[in-house]
C-alpha positions in Angstrom: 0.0 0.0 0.0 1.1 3.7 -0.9 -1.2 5.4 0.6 -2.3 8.7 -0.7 -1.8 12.3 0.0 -3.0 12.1 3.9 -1.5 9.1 4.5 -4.8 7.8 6.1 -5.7 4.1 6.3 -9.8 3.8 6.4 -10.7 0.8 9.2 -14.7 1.1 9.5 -14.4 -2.5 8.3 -11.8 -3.8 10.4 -13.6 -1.9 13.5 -16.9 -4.4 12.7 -15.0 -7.7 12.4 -14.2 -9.6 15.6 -11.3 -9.4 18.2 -8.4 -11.1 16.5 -8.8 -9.9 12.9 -6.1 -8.7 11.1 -4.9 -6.5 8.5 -1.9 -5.8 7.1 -0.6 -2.6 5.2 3.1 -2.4 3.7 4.4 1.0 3.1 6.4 1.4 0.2 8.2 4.9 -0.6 6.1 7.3 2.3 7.8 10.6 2.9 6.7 13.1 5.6 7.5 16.5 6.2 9.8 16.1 9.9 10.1 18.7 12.7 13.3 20.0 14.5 15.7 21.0 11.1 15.8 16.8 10.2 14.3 15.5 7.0 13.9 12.2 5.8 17.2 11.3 3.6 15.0 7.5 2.3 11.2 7.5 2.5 10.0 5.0 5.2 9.2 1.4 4.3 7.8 -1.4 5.9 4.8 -3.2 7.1 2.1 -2.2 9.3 -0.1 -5.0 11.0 -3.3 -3.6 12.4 -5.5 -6.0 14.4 -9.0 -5.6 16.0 -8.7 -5.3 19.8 -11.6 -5.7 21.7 -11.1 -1.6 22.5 -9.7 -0.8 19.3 -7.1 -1.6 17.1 -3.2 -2.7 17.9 -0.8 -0.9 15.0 2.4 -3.3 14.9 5.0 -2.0 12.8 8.2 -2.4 11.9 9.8 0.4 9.4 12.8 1.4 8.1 14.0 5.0 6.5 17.3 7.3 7.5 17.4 10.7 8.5 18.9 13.8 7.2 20.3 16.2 10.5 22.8 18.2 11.1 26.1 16.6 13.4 25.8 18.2 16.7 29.6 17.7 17.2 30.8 19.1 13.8 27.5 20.8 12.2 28.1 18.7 9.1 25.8 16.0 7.3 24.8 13.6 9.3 23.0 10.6 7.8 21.4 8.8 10.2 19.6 5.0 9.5 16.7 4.5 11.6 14.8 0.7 11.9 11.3 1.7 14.0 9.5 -0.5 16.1 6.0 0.6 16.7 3.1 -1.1 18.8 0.4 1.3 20.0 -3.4 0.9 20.6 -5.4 3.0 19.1 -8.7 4.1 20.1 -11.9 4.9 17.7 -13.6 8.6 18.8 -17.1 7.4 17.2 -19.0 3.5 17.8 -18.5 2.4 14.8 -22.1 0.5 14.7 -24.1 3.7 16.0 -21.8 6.4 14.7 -22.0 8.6 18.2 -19.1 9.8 20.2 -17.3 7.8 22.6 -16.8 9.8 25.9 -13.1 10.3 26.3 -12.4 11.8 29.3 -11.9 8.4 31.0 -8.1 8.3 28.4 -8.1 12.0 27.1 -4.4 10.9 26.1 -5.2 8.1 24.3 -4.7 7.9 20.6 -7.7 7.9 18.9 -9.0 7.2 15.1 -10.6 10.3 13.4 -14.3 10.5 13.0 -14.1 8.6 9.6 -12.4 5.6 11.7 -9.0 6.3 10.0 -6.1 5.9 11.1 -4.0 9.6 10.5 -1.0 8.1 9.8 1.2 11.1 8.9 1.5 12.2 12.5 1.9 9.1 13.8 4.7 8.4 11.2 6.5 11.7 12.6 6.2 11.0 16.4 7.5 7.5 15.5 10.1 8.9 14.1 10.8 11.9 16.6 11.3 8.9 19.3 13.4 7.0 17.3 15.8 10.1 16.3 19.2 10.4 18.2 19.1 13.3 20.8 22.3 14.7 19.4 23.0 13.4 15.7 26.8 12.5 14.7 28.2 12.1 11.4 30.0 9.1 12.6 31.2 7.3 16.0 34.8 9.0 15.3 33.8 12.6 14.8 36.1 14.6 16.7 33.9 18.2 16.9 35.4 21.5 15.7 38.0 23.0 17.1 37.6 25.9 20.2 40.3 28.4 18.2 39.8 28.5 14.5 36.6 26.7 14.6 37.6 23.7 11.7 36.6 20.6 11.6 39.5 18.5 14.0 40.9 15.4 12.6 43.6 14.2 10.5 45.2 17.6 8.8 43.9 20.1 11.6 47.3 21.8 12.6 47.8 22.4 16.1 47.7 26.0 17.6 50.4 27.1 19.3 50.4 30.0 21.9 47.9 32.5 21.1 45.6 34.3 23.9 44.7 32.7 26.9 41.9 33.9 29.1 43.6 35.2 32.0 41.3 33.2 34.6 42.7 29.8 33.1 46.0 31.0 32.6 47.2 29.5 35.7 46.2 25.6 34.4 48.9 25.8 31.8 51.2 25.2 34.6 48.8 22.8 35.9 50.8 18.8 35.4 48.9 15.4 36.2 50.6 12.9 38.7 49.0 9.7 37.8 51.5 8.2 39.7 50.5 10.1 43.0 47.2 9.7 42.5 47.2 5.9 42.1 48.7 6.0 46.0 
């Protein structure tokens, strides 16, 4: 399934079988606009296996798709692969035999269908993937940051300052030396 320009998924049927009942969706090629500077660098694939609960329905998913963010070590590309593992219920906000609202201050958190008993999947996609994003995104497990004087990139060909202004208050720690020795005793 590619589902179309909302990304919703229409379960009035499924919410009329029986506990147990199962339908299955794969996601081929999805791409959704991401908060926080990060964009999707793949479009998210996968499989999405929505059974009847007897509340609801139970999204099991398993996708895959790799994020575009900026390093927060270095401030370059950082191209992140992300495999997400999602298993939620999911409420209905209208009995899907009467078609009247279900009173939801009892789980006023819980995620809930929209009134056409569809499944919005485009936010759901995005919180997904906002959980499964790094807190602080790195180009790679090496990257050494920038450097505090000139502000490049360190690494292999960064030259090495020498002298230059010191802050006055931490002057006194370039006299500073380490005695492992001592402090082993």
């Amino acid at each position: 399934m590619t589902p179309s320009a909302p990304l919703n998924i229409p379960l009035a049927g499924l919410l009329t079988d029986g506990s147990g009942e199962v339908r299955r969706f794969d996601l081929k090629g999805v791409s959704i606009p991401l908060d926080d500077g990060a964009s999707l660098e793949t479009p998210i694939d996968g499989t999405l296996d929505i059974a009847r609960t007897n509340r609801g329905i139970l999204v099991d998913a398993r996708l895959s798709t790799s994020l575009r963010a900026t390093c927060s070590r270095c401030l370059g590309l950082a191209l992140i692969p992300l495999v997400i593992d999602i298993r939620e219920e999911v409420l209905p906000s209208l009995d899907p035999l009467t078609g009247g609202a279900i009173d939801q201050s009892a789980e006023p958190d819980a995620t809930r269908l929209n009134g056409h008993h569809e499944l919005e999947l485009e936010s759901f996609l995005r919180d997904a993937v906002s959980l499964a994003s790094p807190i602080a995104p790195l180009c790679g497990p090496d990257c050494a940051g920038l450097c505090v004087e000139c502000g490049e990139p360190l690494g292999p060909g960064h030259r090495l300052h020498e002298g230059g202004d010191i802050d006055p208050r931490l002057a006194a720690l370039k006299a500073f030396r380490f005695d492992a020795d001592a402090e082993n005793e």
